[in-house]
C-alpha positions in Angstrom: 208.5 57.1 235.0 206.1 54.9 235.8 205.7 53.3 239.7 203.7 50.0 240.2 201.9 49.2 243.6 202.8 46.9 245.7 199.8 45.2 245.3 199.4 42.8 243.0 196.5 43.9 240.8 193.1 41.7 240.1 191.1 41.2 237.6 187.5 41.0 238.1 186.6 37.5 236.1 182.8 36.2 235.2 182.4 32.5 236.0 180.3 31.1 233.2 180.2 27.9 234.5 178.4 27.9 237.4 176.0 30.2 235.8 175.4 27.5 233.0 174.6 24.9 235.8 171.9 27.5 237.6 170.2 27.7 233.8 170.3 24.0 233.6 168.9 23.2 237.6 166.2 26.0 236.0 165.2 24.5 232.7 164.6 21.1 234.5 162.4 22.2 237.1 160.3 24.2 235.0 160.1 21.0 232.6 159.1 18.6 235.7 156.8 21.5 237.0 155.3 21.8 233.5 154.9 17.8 232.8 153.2 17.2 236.3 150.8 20.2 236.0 148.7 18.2 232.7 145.0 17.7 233.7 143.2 14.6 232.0 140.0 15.9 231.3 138.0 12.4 231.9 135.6 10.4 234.4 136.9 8.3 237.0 136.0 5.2 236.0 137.4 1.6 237.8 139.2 0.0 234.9 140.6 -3.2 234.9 143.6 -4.2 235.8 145.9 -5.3 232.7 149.6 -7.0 232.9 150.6 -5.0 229.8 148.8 -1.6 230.9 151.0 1.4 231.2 150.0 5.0 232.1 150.0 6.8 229.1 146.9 9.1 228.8 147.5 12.4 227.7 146.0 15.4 228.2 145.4 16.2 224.4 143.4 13.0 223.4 139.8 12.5 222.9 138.5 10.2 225.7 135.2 8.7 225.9 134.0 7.2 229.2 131.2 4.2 229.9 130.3 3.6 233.5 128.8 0.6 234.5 125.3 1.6 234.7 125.6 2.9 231.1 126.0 6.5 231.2 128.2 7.7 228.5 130.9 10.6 228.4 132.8 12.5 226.5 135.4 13.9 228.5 133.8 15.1 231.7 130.2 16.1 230.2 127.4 13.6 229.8 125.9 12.4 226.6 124.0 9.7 225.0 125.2 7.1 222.1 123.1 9.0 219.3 125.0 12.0 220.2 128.5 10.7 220.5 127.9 9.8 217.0 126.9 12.8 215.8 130.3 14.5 217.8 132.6 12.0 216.2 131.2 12.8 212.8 131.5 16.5 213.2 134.3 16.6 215.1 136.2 13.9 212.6 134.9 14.5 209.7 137.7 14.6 206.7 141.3 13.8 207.9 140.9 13.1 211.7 141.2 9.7 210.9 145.0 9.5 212.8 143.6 11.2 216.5 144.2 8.6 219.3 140.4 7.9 220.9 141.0 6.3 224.8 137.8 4.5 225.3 137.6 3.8 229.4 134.9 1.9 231.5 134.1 0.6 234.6 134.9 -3.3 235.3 131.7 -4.2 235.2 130.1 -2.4 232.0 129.0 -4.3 229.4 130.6 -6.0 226.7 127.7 -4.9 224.7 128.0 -0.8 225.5 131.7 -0.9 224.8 131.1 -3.0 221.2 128.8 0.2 220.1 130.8 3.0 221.3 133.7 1.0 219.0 131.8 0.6 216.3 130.3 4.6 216.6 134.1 5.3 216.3 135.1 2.8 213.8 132.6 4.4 211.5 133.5 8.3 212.0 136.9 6.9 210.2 138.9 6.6 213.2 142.1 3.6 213.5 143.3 4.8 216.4 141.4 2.9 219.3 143.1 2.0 222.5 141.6 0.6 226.0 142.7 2.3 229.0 143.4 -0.3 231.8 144.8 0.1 235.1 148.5 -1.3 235.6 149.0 -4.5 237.5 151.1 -3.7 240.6 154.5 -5.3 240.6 
C-alpha cells in the first residue's frame, strides 16, 4: 500500500524564456560595445561641410590626408607625394583595384594638392575614390 502526502508535490521547472531574453540583452550590448570601440586611424583635418555627406568612414579603409599647408598623410604617419606613390603601387599592385581610398583635407587646401593625390591613386589602379566631408547640421 502505497500513502501519498498531503502535500501536493512540485516539480522543479527551468524557465527557458527569460534566459533567452538575458542572451539576447547580452548579444546586443556586446554588438553596440564592439561597433563604438572602432578607431579611425586618420588626421584631423577641417573638412568641408557637404549636404549629401554622411559618416561612413571605417576603420578598415586606406585614408590619405592633405592639410592645408600641404603636408601629406597616410593614415596618421607623415609622408611626401613621391612616396605615397611608391605605397600605393606596392601596396596595390595586382588586384587591389576594388579597396575604398578616403581622401580628406582641410577647407582650405588646394585644388591643385588634392588633383595629384587623385591622380597618384587613379594610376596605382584604384576606382574606388571617395571625399570625406563633414555633414551639414539639420
Amino acid at each position: 500500500m502505497r500513502f501519498g502526502s498531503p502535500l501536493p508535490r512540485k516539480h522543479s521547472r527551468i524557465e527557458i524564456i527569460p534566459l533567452i531574453d538575458v542572451m539576447f540583452f547580452l548579444l546586443a550590448s556586446f554588438m553596440m560595445v564592439s561597433l563604438n570601440m572602432s578607431k579611425l586611424n586618420a588626421v584631423k583635418v577641417d573638412a568641408p561641410a557637404a549636404a549629401t555627406g554622411d559618416k561612413d568612414i571605417k576603420p578598415n579603409v586606406f585614408n590619405i590626408a592633405l592639410k592645408k599647408n600641404g603636408d601629406l598623410f597616410i593614415g596618421e604617419s607623415n609622408t611626401t607625394l613621391m612616396n605615397l606613390g611608391i605605397v600605393l603601387s606596392n601596396r596595390f599592385h595586382g588586384g587591389g583595384t576594388n579597396v575604398p581610398i578616403y581622401v580628406t583635407g582641410d577647407r582650405d587646401t588646394p585644388h591643385g594638392a588634392v588633383l595629384a593625390v587623385l591622380d597618384l591613386v587613379r594610376r596605382a589602379g584604384i576606382q574606388k575614390v571617395s571625399f570625406a566631408v563633414t555633414p551639414e547640421a539639420k
